[in-house]
Z-matrix of the N, CA and C atoms (Angstrom, degrees):
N
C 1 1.439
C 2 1.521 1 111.23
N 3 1.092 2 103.84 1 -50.62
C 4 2.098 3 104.35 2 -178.51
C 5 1.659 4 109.86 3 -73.22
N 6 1.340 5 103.77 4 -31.29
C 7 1.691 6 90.13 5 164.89
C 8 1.307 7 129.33 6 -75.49
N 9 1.702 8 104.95 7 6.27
C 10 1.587 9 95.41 8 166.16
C 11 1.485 10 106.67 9 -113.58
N 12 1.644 11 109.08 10 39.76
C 13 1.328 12 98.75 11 166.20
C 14 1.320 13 97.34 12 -100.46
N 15 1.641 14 123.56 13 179.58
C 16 1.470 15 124.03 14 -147.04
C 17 1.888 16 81.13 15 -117.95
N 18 1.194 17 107.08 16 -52.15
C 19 2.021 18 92.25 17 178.38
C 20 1.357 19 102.18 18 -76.23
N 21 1.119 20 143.36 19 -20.24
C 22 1.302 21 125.77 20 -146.48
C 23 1.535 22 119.03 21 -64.48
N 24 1.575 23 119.23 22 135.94
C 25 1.411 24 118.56 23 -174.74
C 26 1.379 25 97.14 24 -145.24
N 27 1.388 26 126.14 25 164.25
C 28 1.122 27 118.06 26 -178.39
C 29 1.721 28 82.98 27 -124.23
N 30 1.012 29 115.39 28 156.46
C 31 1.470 30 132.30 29 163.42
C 32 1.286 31 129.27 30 -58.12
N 33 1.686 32 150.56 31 108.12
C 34 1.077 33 127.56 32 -161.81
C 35 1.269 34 125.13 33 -70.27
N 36 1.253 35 133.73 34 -175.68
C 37 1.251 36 138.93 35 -177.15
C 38 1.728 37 110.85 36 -51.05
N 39 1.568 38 111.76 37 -66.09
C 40 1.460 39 95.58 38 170.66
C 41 1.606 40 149.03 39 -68.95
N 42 1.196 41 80.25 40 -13.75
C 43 2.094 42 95.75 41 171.91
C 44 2.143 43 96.35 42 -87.24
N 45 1.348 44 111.13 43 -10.82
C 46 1.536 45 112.41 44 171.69
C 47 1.813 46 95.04 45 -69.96
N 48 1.597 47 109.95 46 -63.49
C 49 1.141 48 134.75 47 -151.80
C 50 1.642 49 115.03 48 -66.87
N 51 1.305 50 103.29 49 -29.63
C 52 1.768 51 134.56 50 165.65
C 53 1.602 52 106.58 51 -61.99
N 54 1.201 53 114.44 52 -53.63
C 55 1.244 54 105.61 53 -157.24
C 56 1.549 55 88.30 54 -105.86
N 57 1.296 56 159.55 55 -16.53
C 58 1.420 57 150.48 56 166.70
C 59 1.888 58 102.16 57 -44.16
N 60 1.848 59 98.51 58 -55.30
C 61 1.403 60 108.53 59 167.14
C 62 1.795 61 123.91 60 -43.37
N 63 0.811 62 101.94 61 -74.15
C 64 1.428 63 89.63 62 166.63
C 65 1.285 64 127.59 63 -42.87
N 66 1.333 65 126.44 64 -53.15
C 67 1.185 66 121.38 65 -163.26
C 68 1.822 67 100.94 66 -73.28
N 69 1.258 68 108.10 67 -19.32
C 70 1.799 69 106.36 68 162.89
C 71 1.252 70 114.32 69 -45.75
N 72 1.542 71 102.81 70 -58.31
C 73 1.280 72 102.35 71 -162.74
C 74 1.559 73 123.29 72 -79.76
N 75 1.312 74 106.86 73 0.62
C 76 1.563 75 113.03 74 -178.69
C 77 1.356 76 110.23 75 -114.65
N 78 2.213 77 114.44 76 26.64
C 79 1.402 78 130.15 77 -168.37
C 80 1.877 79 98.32 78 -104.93
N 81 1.356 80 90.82 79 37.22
C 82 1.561 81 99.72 80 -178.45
C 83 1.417 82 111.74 81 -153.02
N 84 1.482 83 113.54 82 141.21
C 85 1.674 84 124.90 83 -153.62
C 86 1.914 85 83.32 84 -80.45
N 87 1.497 86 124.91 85 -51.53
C 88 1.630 87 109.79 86 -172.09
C 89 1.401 88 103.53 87 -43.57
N 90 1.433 89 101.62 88 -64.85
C 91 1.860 90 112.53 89 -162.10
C 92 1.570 91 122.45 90 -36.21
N 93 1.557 92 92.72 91 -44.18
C 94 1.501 93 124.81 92 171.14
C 95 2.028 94 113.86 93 -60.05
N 96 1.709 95 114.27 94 -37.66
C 97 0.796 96 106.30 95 -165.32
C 98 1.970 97 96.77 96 -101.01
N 99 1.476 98 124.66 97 -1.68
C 100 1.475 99 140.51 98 -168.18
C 101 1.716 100 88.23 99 -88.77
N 102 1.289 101 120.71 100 -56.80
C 103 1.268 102 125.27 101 -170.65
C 104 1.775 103 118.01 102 -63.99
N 105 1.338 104 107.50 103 -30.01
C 106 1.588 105 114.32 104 164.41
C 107 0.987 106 121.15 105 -49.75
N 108 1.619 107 100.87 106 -82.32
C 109 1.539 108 118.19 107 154.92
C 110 1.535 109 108.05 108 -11.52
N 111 1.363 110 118.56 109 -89.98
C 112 1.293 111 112.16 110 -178.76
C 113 1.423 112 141.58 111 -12.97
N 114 1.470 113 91.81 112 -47.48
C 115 1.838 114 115.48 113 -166.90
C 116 1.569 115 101.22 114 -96.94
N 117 1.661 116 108.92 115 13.02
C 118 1.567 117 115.78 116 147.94
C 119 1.365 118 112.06 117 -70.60
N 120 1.950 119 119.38 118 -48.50
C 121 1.181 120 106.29 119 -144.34
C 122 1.879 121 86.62 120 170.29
N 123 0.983 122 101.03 121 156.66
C 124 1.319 123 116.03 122 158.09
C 125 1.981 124 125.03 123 -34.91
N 126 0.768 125 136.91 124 -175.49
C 127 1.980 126 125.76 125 178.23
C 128 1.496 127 102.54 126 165.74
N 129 0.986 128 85.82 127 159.06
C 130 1.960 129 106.00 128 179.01
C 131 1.917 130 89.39 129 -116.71
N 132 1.421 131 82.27 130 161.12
C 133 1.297 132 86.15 131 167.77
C 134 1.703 133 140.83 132 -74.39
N 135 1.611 134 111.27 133 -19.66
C 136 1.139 135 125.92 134 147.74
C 137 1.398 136 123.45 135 -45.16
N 138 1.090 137 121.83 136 -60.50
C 139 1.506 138 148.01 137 -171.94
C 140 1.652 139 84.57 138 -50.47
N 141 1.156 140 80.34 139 -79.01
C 142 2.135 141 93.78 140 -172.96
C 143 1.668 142 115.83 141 -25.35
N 144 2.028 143 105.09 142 -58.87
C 145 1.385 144 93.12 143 175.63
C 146 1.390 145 136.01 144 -88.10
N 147 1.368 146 96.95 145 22.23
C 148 1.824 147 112.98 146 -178.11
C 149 1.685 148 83.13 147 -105.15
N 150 1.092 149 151.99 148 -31.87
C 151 1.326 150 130.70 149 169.64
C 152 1.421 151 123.21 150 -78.44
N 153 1.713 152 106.69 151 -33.55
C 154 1.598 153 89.16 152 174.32
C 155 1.516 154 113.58 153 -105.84
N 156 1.256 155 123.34 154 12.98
C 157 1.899 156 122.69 155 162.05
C 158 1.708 157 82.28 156 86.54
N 159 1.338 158 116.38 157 45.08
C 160 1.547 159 96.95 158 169.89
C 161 1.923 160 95.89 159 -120.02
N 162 0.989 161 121.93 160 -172.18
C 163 1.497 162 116.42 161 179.09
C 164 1.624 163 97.19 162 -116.04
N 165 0.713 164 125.53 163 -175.89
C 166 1.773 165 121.49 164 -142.36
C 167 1.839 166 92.70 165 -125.06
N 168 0.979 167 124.26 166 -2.64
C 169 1.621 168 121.05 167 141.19
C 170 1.298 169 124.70 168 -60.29
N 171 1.371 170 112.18 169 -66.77
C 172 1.436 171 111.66 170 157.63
C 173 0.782 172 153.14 171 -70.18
N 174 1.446 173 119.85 172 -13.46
C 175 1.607 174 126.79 173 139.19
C 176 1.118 175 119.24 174 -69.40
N 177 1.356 176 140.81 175 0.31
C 178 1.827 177 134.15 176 144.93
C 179 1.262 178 98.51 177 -77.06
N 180 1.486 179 152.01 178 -40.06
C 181 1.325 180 153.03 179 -161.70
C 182 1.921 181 80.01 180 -64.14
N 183 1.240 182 111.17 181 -84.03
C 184 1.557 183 107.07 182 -164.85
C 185 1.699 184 110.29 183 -49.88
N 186 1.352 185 121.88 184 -36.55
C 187 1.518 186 97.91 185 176.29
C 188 1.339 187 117.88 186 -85.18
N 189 1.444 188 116.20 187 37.14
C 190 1.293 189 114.75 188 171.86
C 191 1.231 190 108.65 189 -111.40
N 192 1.297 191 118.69 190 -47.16
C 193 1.327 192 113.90 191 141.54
C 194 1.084 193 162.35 192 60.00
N 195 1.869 194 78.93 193 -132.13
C 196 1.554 195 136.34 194 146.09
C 197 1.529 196 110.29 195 -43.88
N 198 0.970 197 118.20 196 -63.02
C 199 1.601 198 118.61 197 173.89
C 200 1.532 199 123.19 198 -69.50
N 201 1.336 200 110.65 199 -29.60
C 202 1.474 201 120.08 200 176.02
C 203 1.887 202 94.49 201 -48.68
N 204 1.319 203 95.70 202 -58.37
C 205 1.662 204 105.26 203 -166.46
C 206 1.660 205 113.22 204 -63.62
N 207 1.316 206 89.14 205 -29.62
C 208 1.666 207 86.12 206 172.67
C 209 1.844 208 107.31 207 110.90
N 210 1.092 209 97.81 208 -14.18
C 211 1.592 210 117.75 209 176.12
C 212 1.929 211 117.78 210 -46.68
N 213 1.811 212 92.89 211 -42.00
C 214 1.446 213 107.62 212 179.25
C 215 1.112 214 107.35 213 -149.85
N 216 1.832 215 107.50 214 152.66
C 217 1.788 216 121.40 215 -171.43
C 218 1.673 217 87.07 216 -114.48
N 219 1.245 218 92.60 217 158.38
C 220 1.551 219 120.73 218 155.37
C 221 1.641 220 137.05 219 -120.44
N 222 0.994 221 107.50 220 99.64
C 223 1.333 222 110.24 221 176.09
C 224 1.894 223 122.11 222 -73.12
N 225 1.374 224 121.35 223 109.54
C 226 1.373 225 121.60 224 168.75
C 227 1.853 226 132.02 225 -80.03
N 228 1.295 227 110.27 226 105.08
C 229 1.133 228 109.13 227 174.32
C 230 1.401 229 115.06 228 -122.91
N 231 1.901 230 104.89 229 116.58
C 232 1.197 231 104.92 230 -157.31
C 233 1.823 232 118.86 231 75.23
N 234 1.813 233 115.02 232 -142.05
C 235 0.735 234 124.34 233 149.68
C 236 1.096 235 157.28 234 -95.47
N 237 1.811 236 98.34 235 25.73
C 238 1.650 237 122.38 236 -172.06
C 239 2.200 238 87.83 237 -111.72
N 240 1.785 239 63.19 238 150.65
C 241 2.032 240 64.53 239 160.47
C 242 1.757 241 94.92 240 -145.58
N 243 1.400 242 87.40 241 139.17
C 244 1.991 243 94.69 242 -174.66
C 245 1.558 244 102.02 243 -113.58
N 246 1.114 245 107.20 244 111.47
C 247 1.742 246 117.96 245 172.31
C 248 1.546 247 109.84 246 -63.71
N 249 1.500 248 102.86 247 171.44
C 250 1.383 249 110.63 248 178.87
C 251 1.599 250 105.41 249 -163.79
N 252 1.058 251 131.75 250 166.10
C 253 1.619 252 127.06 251 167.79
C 254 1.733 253 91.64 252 -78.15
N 255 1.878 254 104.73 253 163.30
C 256 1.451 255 97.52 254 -145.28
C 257 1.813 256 78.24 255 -104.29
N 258 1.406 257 133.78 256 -10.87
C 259 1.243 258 128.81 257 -160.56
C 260 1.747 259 114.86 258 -166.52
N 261 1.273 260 94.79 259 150.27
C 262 1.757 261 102.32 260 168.54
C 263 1.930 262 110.16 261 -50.18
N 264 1.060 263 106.84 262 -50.74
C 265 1.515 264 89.86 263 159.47
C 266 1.038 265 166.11 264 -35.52
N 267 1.651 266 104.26 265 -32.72
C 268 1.389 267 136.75 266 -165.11
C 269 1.888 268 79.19 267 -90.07
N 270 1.133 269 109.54 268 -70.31
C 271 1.756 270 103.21 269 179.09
C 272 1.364 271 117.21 270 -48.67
N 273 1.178 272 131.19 271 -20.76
C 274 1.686 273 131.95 272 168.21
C 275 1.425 274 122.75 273 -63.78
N 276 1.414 275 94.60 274 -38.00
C 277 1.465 276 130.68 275 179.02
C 278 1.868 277 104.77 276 -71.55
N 279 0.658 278 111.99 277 -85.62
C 280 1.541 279 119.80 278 -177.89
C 281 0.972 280 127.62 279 -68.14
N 282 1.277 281 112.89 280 -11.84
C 283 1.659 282 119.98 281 147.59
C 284 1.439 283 121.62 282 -78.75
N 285 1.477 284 102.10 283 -53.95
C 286 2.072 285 81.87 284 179.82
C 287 2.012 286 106.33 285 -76.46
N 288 1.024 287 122.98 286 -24.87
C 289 1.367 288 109.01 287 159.00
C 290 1.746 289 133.43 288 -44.00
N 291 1.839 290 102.16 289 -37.76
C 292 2.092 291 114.83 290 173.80
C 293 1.769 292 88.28 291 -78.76
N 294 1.533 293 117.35 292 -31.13
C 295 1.460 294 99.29 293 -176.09
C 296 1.611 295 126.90 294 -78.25
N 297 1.270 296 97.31 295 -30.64
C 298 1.759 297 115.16 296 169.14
C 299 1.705 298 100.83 297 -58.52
N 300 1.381 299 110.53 298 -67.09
C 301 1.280 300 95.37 299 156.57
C 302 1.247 301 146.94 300 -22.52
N 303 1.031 302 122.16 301 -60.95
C 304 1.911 303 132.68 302 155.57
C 305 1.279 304 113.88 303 -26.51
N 306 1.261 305 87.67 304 -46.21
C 307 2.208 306 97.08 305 -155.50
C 308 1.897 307 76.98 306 -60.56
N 309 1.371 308 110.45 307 -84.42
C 310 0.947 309 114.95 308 -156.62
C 311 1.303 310 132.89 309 -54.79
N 312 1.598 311 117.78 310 -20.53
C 313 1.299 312 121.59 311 152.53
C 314 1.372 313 128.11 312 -52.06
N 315 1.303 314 112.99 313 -23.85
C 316 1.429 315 117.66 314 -162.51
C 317 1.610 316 84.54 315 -132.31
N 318 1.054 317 137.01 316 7.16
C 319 1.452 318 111.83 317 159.40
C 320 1.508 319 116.37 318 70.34
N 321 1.704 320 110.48 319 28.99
C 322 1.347 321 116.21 320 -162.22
C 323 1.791 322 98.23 321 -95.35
N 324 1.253 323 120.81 322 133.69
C 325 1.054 324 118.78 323 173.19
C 326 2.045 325 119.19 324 -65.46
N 327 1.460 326 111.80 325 158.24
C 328 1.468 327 112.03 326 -171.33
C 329 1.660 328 94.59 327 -66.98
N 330 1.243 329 96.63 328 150.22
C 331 1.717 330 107.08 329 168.12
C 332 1.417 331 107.69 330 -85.88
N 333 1.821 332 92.10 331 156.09
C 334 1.895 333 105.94 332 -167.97
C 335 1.361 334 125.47 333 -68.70
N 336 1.902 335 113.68 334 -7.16
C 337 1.066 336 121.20 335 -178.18
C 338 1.372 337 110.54 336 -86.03
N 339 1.527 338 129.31 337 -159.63
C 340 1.769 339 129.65 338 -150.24
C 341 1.468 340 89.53 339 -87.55
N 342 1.283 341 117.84 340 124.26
C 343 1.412 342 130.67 341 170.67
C 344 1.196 343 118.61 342 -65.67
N 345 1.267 344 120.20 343 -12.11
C 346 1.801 345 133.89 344 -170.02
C 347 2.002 346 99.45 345 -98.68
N 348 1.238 347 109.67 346 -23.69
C 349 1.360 348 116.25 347 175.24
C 350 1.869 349 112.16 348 -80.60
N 351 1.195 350 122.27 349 123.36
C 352 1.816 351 130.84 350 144.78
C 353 1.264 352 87.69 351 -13.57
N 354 1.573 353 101.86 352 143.01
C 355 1.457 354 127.53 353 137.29
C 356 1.296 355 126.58 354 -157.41
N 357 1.463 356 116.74 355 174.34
C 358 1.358 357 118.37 356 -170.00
C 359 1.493 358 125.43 357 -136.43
N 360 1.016 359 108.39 358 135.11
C 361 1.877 360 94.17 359 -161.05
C 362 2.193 361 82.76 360 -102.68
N 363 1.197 362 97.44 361 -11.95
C 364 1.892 363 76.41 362 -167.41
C 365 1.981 364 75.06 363 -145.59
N 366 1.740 365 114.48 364 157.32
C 367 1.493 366 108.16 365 -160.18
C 368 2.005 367 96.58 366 -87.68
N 369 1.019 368 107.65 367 132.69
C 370 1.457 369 111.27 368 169.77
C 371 1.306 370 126.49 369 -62.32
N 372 1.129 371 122.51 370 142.12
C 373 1.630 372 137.82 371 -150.22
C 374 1.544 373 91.46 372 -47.06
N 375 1.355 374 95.66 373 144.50
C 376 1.891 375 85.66 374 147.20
C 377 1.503 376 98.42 375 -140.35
N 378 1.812 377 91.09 376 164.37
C 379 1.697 378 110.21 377 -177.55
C 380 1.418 379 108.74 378 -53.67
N 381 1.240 380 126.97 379 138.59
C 382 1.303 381 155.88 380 153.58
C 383 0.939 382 117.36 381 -56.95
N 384 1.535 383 133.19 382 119.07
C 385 1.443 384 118.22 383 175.05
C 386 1.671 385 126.69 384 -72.82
């Protein structure tokens, strides 16, 4: 049946295997709440665990990660290193996932427009200069 659709492709094994990874690593409420943060603005790791109530060991444990996966970069200056989300994706990503969330927290029905399209019920973070 799906091979007689005219786009149909399935994804290969490593763009399967890529993105299973990620979605591991964002199978956690810190990681989830480090990566927000992020897609404010640039952060140190201090900064980071004074926003999400984690202690700043374990919030380097998760942005290591985080970066392993590709989710987040680090920039070193000196002896600080200031994280960031690594791409416009990662915000595409973690936004309609807190928004899928919504629906279903609140029991909100899907909207009438293309279901295959992003959306946003409130505007998603943007980087900070």
């Amino acid at each position: 049946m799906h091979t007689s659709l005219p786009d149909f492709r399935m994804p290969d094994d490593e763009q399967v295997h890529l993105a299973a990874e990620g979605f591991r690593m964002l199978a956690d409420s810190t990681r989830i709440k480090i990566l927000w943060a992020l897609l404010q603005g640039e952060s140190s790791v201090a900064c980071l665990a004074e926003l999400v109530g984690a202690a700043p060991t374990a919030v380097s444990q998760h942005l290591a990660k985080l970066r392993l996966a590709g989710l987040v970069r680090g920039r070193r200056e000196g002896t600080f290193v200031h994280y960031s989300a690594a791409d416009t994706h990662v915000r595409a990503l973690l936004s309609e996932a807190l928004f899928h969330a919504e629906h279903t927290d609140q029991n909100l029905p899907e909207s009438g427009g293309d279901s295959s399209q992003p959306h946003a019920h409130a505007p998603a973070p943007t980087a900070a200069g």
